[in-house]
C-alpha positions in Angstrom: 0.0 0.0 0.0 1.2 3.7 -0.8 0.8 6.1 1.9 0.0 9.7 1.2 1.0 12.4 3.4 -2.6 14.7 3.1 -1.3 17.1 6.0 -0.5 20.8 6.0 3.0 21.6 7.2 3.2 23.0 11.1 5.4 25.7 10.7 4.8 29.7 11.7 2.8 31.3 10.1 0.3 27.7 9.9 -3.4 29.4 11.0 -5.1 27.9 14.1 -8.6 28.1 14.4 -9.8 31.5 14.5 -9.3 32.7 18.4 -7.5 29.5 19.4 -3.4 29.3 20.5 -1.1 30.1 17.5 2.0 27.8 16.6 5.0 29.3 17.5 8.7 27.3 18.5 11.8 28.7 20.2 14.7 28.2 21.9 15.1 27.6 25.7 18.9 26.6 25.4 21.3 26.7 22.7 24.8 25.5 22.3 25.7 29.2 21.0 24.6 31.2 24.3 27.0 28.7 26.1 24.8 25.9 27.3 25.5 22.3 27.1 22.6 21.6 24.5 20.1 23.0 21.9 16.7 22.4 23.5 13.4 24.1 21.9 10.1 24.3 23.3 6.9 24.2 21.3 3.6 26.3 21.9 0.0 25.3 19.5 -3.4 24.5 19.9 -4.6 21.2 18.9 -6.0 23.1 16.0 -2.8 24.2 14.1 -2.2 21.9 11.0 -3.7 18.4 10.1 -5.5 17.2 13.2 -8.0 14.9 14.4 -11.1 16.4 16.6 -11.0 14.1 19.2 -15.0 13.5 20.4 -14.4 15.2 23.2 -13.4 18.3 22.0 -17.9 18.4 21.0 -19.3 16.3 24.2 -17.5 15.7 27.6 -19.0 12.0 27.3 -17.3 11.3 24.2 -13.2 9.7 23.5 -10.1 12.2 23.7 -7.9 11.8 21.4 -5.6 9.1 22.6 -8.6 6.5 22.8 -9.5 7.0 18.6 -8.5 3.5 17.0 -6.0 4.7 14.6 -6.6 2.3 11.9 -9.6 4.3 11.2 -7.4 7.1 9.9 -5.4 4.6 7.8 -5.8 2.4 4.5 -7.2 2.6 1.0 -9.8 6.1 1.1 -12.3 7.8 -2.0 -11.3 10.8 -2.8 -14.4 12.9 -4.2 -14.3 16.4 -5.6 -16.6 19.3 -4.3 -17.4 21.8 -6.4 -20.2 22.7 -4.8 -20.6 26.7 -2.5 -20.6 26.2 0.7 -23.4 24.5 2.0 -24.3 21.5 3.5 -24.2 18.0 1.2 -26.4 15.6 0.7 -25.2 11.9 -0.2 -27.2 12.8 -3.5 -24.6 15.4 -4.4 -21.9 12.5 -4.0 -23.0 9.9 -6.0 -20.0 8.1 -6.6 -19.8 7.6 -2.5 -23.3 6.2 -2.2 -22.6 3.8 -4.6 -18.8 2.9 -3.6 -19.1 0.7 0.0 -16.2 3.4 0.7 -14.9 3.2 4.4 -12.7 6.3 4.1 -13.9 9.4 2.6 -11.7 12.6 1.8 -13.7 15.7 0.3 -11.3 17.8 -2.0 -13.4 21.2 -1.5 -11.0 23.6 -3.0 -10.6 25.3 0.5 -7.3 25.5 2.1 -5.4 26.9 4.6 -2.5 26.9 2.5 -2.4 30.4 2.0 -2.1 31.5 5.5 -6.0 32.1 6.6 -9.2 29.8 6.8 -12.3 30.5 4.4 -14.9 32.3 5.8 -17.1 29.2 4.1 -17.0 26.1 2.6 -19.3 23.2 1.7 -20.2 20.3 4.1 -21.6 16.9 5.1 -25.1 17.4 6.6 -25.7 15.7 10.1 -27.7 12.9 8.0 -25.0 12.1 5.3 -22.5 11.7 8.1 -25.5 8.9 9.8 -26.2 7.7 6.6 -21.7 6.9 6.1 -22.0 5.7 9.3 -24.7 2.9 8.6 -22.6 2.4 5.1 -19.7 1.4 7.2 -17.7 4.5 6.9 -15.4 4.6 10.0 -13.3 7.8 8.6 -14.5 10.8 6.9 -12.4 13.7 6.2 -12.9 16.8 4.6 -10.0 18.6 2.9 -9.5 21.7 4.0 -11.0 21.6 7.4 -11.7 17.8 6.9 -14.4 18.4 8.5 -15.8 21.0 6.5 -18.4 23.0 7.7 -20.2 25.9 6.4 -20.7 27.7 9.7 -19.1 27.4 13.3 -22.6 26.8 14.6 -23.0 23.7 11.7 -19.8 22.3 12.4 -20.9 22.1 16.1 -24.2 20.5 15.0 -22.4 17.7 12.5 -19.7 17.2 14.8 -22.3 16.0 17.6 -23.9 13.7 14.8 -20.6 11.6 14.2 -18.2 11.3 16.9 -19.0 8.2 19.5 -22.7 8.3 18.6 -21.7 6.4 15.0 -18.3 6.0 14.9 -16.7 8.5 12.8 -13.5 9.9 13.1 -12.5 13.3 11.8 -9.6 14.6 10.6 -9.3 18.1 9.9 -7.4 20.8 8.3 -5.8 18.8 5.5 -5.3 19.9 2.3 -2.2 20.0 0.0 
């Protein structure tokens, strides 16, 4: 199997999530100021670069991050192209999904975070696609850009409380190349 590396580089200048802790790295010791090694320390949110949201991070009931079974987030994925504006999406507006059995789903919206901000907007999977994945067998769905994608902070609150724990899907967000 070929591995793809889908994540966005951690590096200054990466955006966090609007209002959450920037990336930054530095220096507590180096070699040149005379001490006896170079040893850095780094500062970020959770929410700088490719990430999974744990469950948690929607419900206090749900998995943190370390209990998510990784294999979830590896193996053989369909890729499907968005080309829709932002709003939410339907299984109809994916029709090679529906019809696929896939159990890893990445979303190529267009979005990225590439350039140094998030989008104001982009398209997303409605609470009832993610069920409906969910009953498919889907135990991954990402959404590149913000894999998960959401149209609005408030919808992204809303589908994210419709997949974690509840059905099984994983998020992984904030990918795009």
């Amino acid at each position: 199997m070929t591995l793809h590396d889908i994540s966005v580089a951690v590096r200054h200048g990466t955006p966090e999530w609007p209002g959450d802790t920037p990336y930054t790295c530095g220096w507590t010791q180096q070699l040149a100021r005379g001490d006896s090694v170079n040893v850095s320390t780094i500062t970020m949110s959770p929410h700088v670069g490719t990430h999974a949201d744990a469950p948690l991070h929607v419900d206090n009931r749900w998995a943190a991050a370390d209990e998510l079974p990784l294999d979830a987030f590896m193996g053989p994925a369909l890729v499907c192209t968005v080309a829709a504006p932002a709003r939410l999406l339907t299984l109809d507006d994916l029709p090679s999904v529906a019809a696929s059995g896939v159990t890893r789903l990445l979303l190529r919206t267009g979005q990225s975070i590439a350039s140094g901000t998030f989008p104001d907007a982009w398209p997303a999977l409605s609470p009832d696609a993610v069920r409906e994945l969910s009953l498919a067998g889907c135990a991954f769905s990402g959404w590149t850009h913000h894999l998960l994608t959401c149209a609005t902070a408030a919808h992204w609150r809303r589908t994210a409380r419709s997949s974690p724990g509840a059905h099984g899907i994983w998020r992984i967000s904030t990918c795009a190349r």
